[in-house]
C-alpha positions as CSV (number, residue, x, y, z in Angstrom):
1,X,0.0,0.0,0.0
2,X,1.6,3.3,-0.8
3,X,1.7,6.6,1.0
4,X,-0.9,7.7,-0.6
5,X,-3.6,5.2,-0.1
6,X,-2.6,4.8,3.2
7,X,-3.1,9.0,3.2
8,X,-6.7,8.2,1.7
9,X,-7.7,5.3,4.1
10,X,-6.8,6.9,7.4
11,X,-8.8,10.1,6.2
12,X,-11.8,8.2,5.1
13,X,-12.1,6.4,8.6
14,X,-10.8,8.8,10.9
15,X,-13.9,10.6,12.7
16,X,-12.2,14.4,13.0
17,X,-8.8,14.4,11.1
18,X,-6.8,17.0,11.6
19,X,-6.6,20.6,9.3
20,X,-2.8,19.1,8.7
21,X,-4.4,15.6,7.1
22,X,-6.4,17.4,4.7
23,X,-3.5,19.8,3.3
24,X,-1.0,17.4,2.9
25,X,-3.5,14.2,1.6
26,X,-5.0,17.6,-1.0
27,X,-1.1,18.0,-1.9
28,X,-0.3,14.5,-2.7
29,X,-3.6,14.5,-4.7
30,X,-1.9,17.9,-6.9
31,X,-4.3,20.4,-5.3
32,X,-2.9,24.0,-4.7
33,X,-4.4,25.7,-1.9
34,X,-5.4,29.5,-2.8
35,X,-6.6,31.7,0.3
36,X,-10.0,33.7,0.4
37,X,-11.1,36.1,2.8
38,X,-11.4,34.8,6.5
39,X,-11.2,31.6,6.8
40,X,-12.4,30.5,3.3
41,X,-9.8,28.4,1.1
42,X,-10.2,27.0,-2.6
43,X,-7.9,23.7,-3.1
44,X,-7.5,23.9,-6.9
45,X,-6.4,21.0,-9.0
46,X,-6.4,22.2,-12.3
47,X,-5.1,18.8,-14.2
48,X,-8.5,17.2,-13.2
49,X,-10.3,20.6,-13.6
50,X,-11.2,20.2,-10.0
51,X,-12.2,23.0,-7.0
52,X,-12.7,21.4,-3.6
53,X,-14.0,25.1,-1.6
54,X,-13.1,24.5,2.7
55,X,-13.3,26.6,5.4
56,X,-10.0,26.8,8.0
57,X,-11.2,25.4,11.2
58,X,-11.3,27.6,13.9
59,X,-10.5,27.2,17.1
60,X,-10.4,23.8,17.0
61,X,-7.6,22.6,14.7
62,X,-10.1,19.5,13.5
63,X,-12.8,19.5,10.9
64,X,-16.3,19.0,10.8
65,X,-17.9,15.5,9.9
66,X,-19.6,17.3,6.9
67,X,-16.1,18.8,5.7
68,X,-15.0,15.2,5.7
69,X,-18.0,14.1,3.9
70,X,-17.9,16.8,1.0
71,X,-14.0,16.7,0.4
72,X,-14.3,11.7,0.2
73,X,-17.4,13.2,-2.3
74,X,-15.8,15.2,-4.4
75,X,-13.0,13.0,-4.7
76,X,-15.2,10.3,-5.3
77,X,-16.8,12.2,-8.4
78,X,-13.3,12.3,-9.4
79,X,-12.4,8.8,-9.1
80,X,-9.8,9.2,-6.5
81,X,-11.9,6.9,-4.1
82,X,-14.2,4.2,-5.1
């Protein structure tokens, strides 16, 4: 198993991963993250024509359940995850 899917599997059944888990899985996956105002980040992979659009956590340094569920759905419509 490489880096990578091991990256994928740990985020996919981790309950709250970290803000840290989802930059550097989005980096291995060729996203480049591009800061908005406040807290609001676009993750831009523009060889899949892909935007993945994220709030920065705040105060905690985990994210939300629903974060996790829109980022493992987008890179499902992708074909990253199965």
């Amino acid at each position: 198993m490489s880096q990578l899917e091991k990256l994928l599997e740990q985020f996919i059944n981790i309950p709250f991963p970290k803000w840290n888990d989802v930059l550097t899985l989005l980096k291995k996956l060729g996203y480049k993250k591009l800061e908005g105002d406040g807290s609001r980040i676009k993750f831009v992979n523009p060889e899949k024509k892909s935007i993945i659009e994220l709030h920065r956590p705040h105060p905690q340094n985990a994210i939300k359940t629903y974060t996790q569920k829109d980022i493992i759905k987008k890179l499902k419509e992708q074909g990253v995850i199965k």
